[in-house]
C-alpha positions in Angstrom: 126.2 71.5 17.7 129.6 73.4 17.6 128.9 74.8 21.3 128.2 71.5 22.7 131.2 69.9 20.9 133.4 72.8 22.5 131.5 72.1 25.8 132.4 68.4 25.6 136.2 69.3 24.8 136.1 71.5 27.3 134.8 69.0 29.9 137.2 66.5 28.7 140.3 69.0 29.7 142.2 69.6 32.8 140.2 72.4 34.8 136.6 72.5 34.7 135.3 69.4 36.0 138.7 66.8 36.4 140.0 69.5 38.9 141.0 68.4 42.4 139.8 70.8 44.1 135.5 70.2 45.1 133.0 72.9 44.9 133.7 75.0 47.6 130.2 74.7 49.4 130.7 71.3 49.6 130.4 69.8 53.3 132.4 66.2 52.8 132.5 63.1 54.9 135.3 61.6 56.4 135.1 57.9 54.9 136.5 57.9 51.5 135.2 54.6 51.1 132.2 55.0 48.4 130.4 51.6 49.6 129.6 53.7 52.5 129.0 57.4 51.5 126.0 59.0 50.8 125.8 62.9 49.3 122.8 65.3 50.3 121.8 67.8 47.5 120.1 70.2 49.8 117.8 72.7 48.5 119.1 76.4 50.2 121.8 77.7 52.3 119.6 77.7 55.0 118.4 74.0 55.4 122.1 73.1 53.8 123.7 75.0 56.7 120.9 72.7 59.0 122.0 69.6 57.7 125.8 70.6 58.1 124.7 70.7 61.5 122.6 67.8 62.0 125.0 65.3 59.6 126.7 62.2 60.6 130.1 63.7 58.9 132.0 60.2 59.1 129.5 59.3 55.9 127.5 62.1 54.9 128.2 64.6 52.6 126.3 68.2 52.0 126.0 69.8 48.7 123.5 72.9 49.3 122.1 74.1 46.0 120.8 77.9 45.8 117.9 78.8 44.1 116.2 76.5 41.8 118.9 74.8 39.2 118.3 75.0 35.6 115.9 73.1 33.2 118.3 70.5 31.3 115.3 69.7 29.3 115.4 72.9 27.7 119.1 73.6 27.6 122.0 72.9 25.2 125.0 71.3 27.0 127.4 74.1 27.0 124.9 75.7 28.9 124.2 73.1 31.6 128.0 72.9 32.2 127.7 77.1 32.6 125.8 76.7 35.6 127.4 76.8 38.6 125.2 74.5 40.7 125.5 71.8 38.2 128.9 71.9 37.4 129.2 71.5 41.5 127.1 68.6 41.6 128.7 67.0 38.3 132.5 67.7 40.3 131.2 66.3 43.5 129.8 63.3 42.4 132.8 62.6 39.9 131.5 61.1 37.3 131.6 62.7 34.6 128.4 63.3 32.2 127.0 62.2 29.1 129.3 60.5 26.3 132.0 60.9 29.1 130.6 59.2 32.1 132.8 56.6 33.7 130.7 55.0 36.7 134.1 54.0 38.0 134.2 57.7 39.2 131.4 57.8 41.5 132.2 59.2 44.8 129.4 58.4 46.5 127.3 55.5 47.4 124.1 56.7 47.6 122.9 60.4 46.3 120.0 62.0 48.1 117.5 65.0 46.4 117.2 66.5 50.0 113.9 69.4 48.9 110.9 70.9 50.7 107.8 68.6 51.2 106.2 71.4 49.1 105.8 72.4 45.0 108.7 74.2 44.8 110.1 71.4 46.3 109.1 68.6 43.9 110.3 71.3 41.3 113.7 71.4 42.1 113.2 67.7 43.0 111.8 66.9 39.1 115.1 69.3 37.4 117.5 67.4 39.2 116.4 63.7 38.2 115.7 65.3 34.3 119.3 66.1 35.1 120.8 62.7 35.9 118.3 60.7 33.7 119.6 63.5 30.8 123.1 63.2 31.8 124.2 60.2 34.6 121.2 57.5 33.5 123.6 55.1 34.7 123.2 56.4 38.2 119.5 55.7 38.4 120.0 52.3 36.7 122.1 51.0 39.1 120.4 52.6 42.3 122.8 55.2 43.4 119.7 57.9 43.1 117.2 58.4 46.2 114.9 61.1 47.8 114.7 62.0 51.2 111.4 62.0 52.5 111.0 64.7 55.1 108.1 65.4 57.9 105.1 67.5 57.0 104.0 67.1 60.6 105.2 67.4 64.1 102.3 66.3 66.7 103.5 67.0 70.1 101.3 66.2 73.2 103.4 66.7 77.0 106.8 64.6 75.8 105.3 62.7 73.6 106.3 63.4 70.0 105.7 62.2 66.4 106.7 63.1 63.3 104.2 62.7 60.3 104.7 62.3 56.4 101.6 62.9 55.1 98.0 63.7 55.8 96.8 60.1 56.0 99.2 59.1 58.3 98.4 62.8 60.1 94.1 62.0 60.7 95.3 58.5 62.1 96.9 60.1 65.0 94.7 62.9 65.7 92.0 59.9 66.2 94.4 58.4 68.9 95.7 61.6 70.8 92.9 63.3 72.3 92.9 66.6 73.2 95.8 69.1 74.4 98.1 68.5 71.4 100.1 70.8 69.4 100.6 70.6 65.9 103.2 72.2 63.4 102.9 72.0 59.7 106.8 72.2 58.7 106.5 74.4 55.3 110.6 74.2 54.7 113.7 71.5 55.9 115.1 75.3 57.2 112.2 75.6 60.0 114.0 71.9 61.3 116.8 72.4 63.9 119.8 70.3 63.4 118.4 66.9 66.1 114.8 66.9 64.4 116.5 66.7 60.4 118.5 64.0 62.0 116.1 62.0 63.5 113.3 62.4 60.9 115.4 62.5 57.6 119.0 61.5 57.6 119.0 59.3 60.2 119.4 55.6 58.6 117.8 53.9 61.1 114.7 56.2 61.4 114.2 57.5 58.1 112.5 57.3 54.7 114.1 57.2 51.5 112.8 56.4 47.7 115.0 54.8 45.5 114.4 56.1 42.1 114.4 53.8 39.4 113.2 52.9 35.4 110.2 51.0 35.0 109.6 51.4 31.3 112.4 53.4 29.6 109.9 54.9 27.0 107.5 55.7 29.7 109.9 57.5 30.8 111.2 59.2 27.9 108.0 60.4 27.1 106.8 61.6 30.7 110.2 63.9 30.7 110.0 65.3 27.0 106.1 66.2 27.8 106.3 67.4 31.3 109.8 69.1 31.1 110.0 70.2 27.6 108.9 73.4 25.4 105.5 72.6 24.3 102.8 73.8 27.0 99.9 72.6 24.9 100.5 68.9 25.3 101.7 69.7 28.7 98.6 71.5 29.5 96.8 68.4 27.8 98.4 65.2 29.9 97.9 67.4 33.4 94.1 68.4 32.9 
C-alpha cells in the first residue's frame, strides 16, 4: 500500500508522466487534432521500424514496444509505472492512469495493439488490454481501443495477389486459383515490407480492425483474474 501511494504521488508530480517531452521511440503524426489520430503499439523494433516506414505520418502514430511488456495482473502499481514500456505508452497516450485518469487528456483517437498473428502475439496482445482495462477502462468503454488484424497469408499467382486472414478464408482461394501459385505464411509483421503493412493493415480503406469492447463487466472481471492472475490451477481448469 505505501509503495503504490508513493507511486500515485509520484505520478501526480511534474516529471514522470506530465513531462513534455514523449518517449523518445515514439514516431508521431502530424495532425494534432485527436478526432483524427490513431497510435500503433507495435510489437518489436523491427516491425515498429516497418511501420515507420509504411505509415501515413499526417495521422498515424508509432509506439514500438520491445520485448513482451509486463503482466499488470500480477504487479503492484509502483511497479507498472517502473517499466519503461508502459510508462511510454501511459506518456503517449496522455491520460493519465487509474484514480488519475482524465479522458480529456487523450491524444489519440483511436489506439491500435499492432502484434504478430501468432501466440506470442495474442500474449502481448492479452498484457496490454489487462493493462488498459486495469488502468484506462474508460478507453475501452468509449471505443478508443482496437486491434489490427494482420495477414497470415500472401497467395500470389503471375500479378495477381491476395492477402488472407485466416485459414478459412485461405482453402476458399486455393479452390479458385488452380495451379502455379505461390504461397507465403507471414510468421511476423517484420517479414512485411513497408507497401504490403500498408495495404493489408494500416491502410483505412483496405484493412481490418476490432474494436474492443465490455459485454458483461463481471464476465470480464472474472476472465482477466482467472486467465491473467496467480493461480494456475483454476487456470489450468477453465482452459482444459
Amino acid at each position: 500500500r505505501e509503495a503504490a501511494k508513493k507511486a500515485r504521488e509520484l505520478t501526480r508530480r511534474k516529471g514522470l508522466l506530465e513531462s513534455a517531452s514523449m518517449p523518445s521511440k515514439l514516431a508521431d503524426c502530424n495532425d494534432r487534432r485527436m478526432e483524427y489520430t490513431e497510435l500503433f503499439l507495435v510489437e518489436g523494433d523491427s516491425a515498429g521500424g516497418t511501420a515507420k516506414d509504411g505509415r501515413d505520418s499526417r495521422f498515424q502514430a508509432i509506439l514500438p514496444l520491445r520485448g513482451k511488456p509486463l503482466n499488470v495482473e500480477k504487479k503492484r502499481i509502483d511497479q507498472v509505472l517502473q517499466n519503461e514500456e508502459f510508462r511510454s505508452i501511459i506518456t503517449a497516450i496522455g491520460t493519465g492512469i487509474g484514480e488519475d485518469f482524465d479522458i480529456s487528456g487523450l491524444k489519440y483517437d483511436k489506439i491500435i495493439i499492432l502484434s504478430d498473428a501468432d501466440q506470442d502475439g495474442a500474449h502481448i496482445r492479452a498484457i496490454l488490454l489487462t493493462f488498459f482495462y486495469r488502468y484506462m477502462k474508460e478507453l475501452i468503454t468509449e471505443g478508443h481501443v482496437y486491434m489490427g488484424q494482420p495477414p497470415l497469408y500472401k497467395l500470389q499467382k503471375g500479378t495477381n495477389v491476395q492477402y488472407l486472414y485466416d485459414d478459412a478464408a485461405l482453402n476458399k482461394a486455393l479452390k479458385s486459383i488452380g495451379k502455379g501459385y505461390s504461397l507465403q505464411r507471414y510468421k511476423g509483421l517484420g517479414e512485411m515490407n513497408p507497401e504490403q503493412l500498408w495495404d493489408t493493415t494500416m491502410n483505412p480503406e483496405n484493412r481490418t480492425l476490432v474494436r474492443v469492447n465490455i459485454e458483461d463487466t463481471a464476465d470480464v472481471e472474472h476472465l482477466v483474474t482467472l486467465l491473467m492472475g496467480d493461480k494456475v490451477g483454476p487456470r489450468k481448469e477453465y482452459i482444459s
